[in-house]
Structure formats: structure tokens, C-alpha cells
C-alpha positions, 0 to 999 in steps of 0.5 A, a space after each residue: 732138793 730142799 724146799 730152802 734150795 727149791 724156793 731160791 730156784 724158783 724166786 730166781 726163775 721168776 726174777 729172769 722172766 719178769 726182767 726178761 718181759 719188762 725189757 721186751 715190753 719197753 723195747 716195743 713200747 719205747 718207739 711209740 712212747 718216743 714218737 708222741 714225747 718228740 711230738 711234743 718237744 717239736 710243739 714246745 720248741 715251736 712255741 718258743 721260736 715263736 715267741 724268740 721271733 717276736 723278741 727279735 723280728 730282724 733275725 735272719 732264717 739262719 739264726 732262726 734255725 740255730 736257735 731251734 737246732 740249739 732248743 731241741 738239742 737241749 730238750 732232746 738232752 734234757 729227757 735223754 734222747 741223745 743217746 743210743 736207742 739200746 742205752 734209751 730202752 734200757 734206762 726205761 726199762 730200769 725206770 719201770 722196774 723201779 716203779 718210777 712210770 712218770 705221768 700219763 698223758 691223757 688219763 688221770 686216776 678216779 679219786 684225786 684226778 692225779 696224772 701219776 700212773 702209780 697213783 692211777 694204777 693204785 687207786 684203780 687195783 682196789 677197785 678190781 680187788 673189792 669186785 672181782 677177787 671177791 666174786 672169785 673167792 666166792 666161786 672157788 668156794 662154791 665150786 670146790 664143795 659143790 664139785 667135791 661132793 659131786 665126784 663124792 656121789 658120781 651118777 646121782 641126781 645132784 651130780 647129773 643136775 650140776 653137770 647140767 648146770 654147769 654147761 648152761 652157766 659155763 656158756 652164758 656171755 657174762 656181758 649178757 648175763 650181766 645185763 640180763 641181771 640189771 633189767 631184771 633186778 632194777 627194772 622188773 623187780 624194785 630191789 633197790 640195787 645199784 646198777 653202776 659201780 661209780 657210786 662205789 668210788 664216791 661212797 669209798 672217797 666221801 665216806 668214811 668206815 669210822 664215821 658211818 660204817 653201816 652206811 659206808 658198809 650197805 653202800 658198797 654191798 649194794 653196788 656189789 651186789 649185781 656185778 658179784 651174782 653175775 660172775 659167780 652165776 656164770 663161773 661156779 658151774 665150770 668150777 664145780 665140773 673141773 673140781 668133780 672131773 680133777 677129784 673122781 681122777 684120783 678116787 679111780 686110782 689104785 691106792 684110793 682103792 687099796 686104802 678102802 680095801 684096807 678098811 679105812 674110814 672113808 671120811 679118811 680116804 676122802 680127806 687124807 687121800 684124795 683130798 691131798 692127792 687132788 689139791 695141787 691142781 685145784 690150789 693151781 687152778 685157783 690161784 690162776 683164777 684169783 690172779 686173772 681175777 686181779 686184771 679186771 675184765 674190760 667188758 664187764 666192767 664196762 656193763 656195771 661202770 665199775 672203774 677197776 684195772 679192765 676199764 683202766 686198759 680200755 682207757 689206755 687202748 683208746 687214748 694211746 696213752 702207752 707209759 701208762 699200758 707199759 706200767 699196767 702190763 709190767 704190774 700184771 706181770 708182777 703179779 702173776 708172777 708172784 702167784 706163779 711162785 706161789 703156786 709152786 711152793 705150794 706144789 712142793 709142799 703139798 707134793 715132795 716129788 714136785 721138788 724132786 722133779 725140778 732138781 732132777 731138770 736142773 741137773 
């Protein structure tokens, strides 16, 4: 198969299960949507009887009733309540594909108090970018090196100590660890650390970068600071060991030993064997880890204040506000998607036999 061939295969896999997912979401979704958009045309057709009544005090119940049957026909018709359930899931889920996902009824977005959830979701992505996806490229970073130079040197004392390490920071709760991280460096020890996240939406919306950037700069690091180190704290540990662990697997093999038998430098053998050898599993593992790193961490979040897309789900499950969970879910969905099929290009160019596999399955 050519890698032209395999990446229309896999862009065309990645289209059926995102519709797929989107058309299943809008189909449990659309009821309880449904039911809360009925809700409200009832109260709006109430108030205007009301007030219809009080134009007209000498009409009849019968009267009454028409023009309340006629109200709801129209509103019902208005937001396309009139047709079949299926033709009503369907036009919703092509609204949500098209990122057309209305207002929200009971949450607005951190910035400009907008009740559009493509304003919501957009001004609540950055925030989990800037805290999470960086401490996330930080672990990877510090995982890969430490768990490489590990597998590198399997039975020393830094390998002993990291695996140790490893299993300590692996089991910490971050939610505790997070809190243990603010009483520590904010109240025992004055650092000057900021302990919420808020002040990160303020500096980003009141500040600009151009007019003061070492203020704009110092501001945002401050409030990273605490949320960052207890992250990488409780995740690098666990990185470290599965990169150790996925790297010694493949020094055992038997042409990494025949390469050193050949007398290959080892710096060869390590880079130009292992390494390659290795690297698909941990660019998997960490485009897995960068693309949960997107959807926040609702507990986390809440102990640093931090208003990114995890605090943003909260808000949805607590306030029933389900157009926006739907919009939230099927961005999610896109994403990890996108880093799905990243992934496999990645595999088939790094390993020729990941294409050779998925022909031989098509076939």
C-alpha cells in the first residue's frame, strides 16, 4: 500500500467514526434537549395567552384553547418540532458537525459573558492548552530521557531509584498532591505563588503581551507555576518506567544483539536501532497523553480554579446544560480523532509493516 493510499484509509475511518459518534450522541441527547426546549415554549405560550386573555377578558375556554393549540403549532414549527423524531436527530446532528451548537442555557464563557458555546468552548480550550498540554510536554520530555537512560543502564542505582520514584509519584492523588503543593509553597513557605488559576483569565483578558509582555509573561508563569509542578510531579514517574519498560523490550531482542555483535557503536545501536524500534509505541503513548491533556481534568481544575474544558464539563453536569455537553463531547471526539490519525501516519512512517498490515485487513 502506499502511504498516499494508507492515509486516505485511515482520514476515511476517522470520518465514519466521528459521524457515527456524533449521530449516536445527538440521538441520546436530543430527547433531554427536547424535553428542557418544550419546557420553555410551554412558558412562553403561557405568558402570551395571559396577556391575549387580558386583551380579550370576554373569550370563551374554547377560544382559549385554539389560540394556544395555534401558539404551540407555531412555535413547535418555528424550531422544527413538527417533524419526525429521526428527521430532528438528524438535523441536529448535521448542526453539530458543522459546528453550528446554538446558545446555551445556563452557562456563559469566561471572557465576554457570551452565551455562544462556540465562544464557550473556544475561550475555555486555551485555558486547558496553556496548563495542561504544557505540563504534558514537559512529562514526555522528562519521561523519555530519564526512562531511556534507565533501560540504558537496567540494574544501577539510578535505575533502582527511578523505578522506586516512579511507583511513589504514580500513586500520589494529583488532587491531593495539588493541595498538599498550595499549603506548602503558599502558606508554609512565602514564594509569592499564586494558588488559583482566575488570575490567569484576568492577566490574558486585561493585559496585553505587547503593552507589558514581561508583566503579562511573569503573571502567567506565576499562576502555572503550582498547577504545572503537580502534574509533572505525579506523571513523570509513570512515564519514565513505561518508557524504560518499552525500550529494555526491544534492547533484548535478537537483532539489537546481533548488531552489537557485529561491533556496531553502541551510540548506533541505541539510536538507530532501539530508538526507531521503540518510537512507535512512545510517539503513541505520547500523542494519547497530549490528547487527554486537551479535555482538562475536572478535579484538578477545580483545586487550582483553573477555568479550562474539565471545570467546563462540571459546569455542563451540574447545570444540565446539555447543547453545550453535546458540543463539548463532539469537539473531544474531533480531536482525538485527529491525534488517532496522527498516530497512524506516524506508525506508517516510522514502521513500513504498519501498512503492509492494514492492506492485508482490507483485503
Amino acid at each position: 500500500m502506499g502511504f498516499g493510499t494508507y492515509i486516505a484509509f485511515r482520514l476515511v475511518n476517522a470520518l465514519v467514526v466521528l459521524v457515527a459518534v456524533v449521530f449516536i450522541a445527538s440521538f441520546l441527547f436530543n430527547a433531554a434537549i427536547e424535553r428542557e426546549l418544550i419546557a420553555t415554549i410551554q412558558e412562553s405560550v403561557n405568558a402570551q395567552v395571559g396577556q391575549w386573555l387580558r386583551e380579550h377578558p370576554g373569550a370563551s375556554p374554547e377560544e382559549v384553547r385554539e389560540y394556544r393549540e395555534f401558539l404551540l403549532r407555531e412555535e413547535y414549527k418555528k424550531y422544527g418540532l413538527d417533524k419526525p423524531y429521526v428527521v430532528r436527530v438528524f438535523n441536529r446532528a448535521i448542526s453539530v458537525i458543522k459546528f453550528e451548537f446554538g446558545k446555551a442555557k445556563h452557562i456563559k464563557s469566561y471572557f465576554s459573558d457570551s452565551t455562544d458555546i462556540r465562544t464557550i468552548i473556544l475561550e475555555a480550550l486555551p485555558n486547558t492548552v496553556l496548563l495542561f498540554t504544557t505540563s504534558t510536554i514537559i512529562t514526555i520530555i522528562i519521561g523519555i530521557y530519564l526512562g531511556f537512560r534507565a533501560a540504558r543502564k537496567v540494574g544501577s542505582l539510578f535505575d533502582r531509584v527511578l523505578s522506586a520514584i516512579a511507583m511513589i509519584t504514580y500513586s500520589l492523588p494529583m488532587w491531593w498532591t495539588g493541595i498538599m503543593m498550595i499549603y506548602l509553597f503558599c502558606y508554609q513557605i512565602p514564594t509569592g505563588l499564586a494558588h488559583v488559576g482566575m488570575g490567569v483569565v484576568r492577566i490574558m483578558m486585561h493585559v496585553s503581551i505587547f503593552e507589558d509582555p514581561v508583566g503579562y509573561i511573569t503573571g502567567v508563569l506565576g499562576h502555572m507555576t503550582l498547577p504545572v509542578g503537580t502534574i509533572v510531579l505525579v506523571s513523570f514517574g509513570g512515564y519514565a518506567y513505561v518508557t524504560r519498560s518499552v525500550v529494555l523490550g526491544v534492547m533484548q531482542q535478537d537483532f539489537v544483539i546481533a548488531a552489537r555483535a557485529k561491533g556496531l557503536p553502541e551510540r548506533k545501536v541505541l539510536y538507530g536501532h532501539v530508538l526507531r524500534t521503540a518510537s512507535p509505541s512512545i510517539v503513541t503513548m505520547s500523542i494519547l497523553s497530549l490528547l487527554g491533556s486537551l479535555g482538562g481534568a475536572i478535579i484538578t481544575e477545580s483545586v487550582f480554579t483553573w477555568p479550562g474544558m474539565g471545570t467546563l464539563y462540571w459546569m455542563c453536569l451540574i447545570s444540565g446544560d446539555i447543547e453545550v455537553l453535546l458540543a463539548v463531547t463532539y469537539v473531544l471526539t474531533l480531536l482525538y480523532l485527529v491525534a488517532m490519525v496522527l498516530a497512524d501516519l506516524l506508525y506508517g512512517l516510522l514502521d513500513p509493516r504498519v501498512r503492509v498490515g492494514v492492506m492485508a485487513r482490507g483485503r
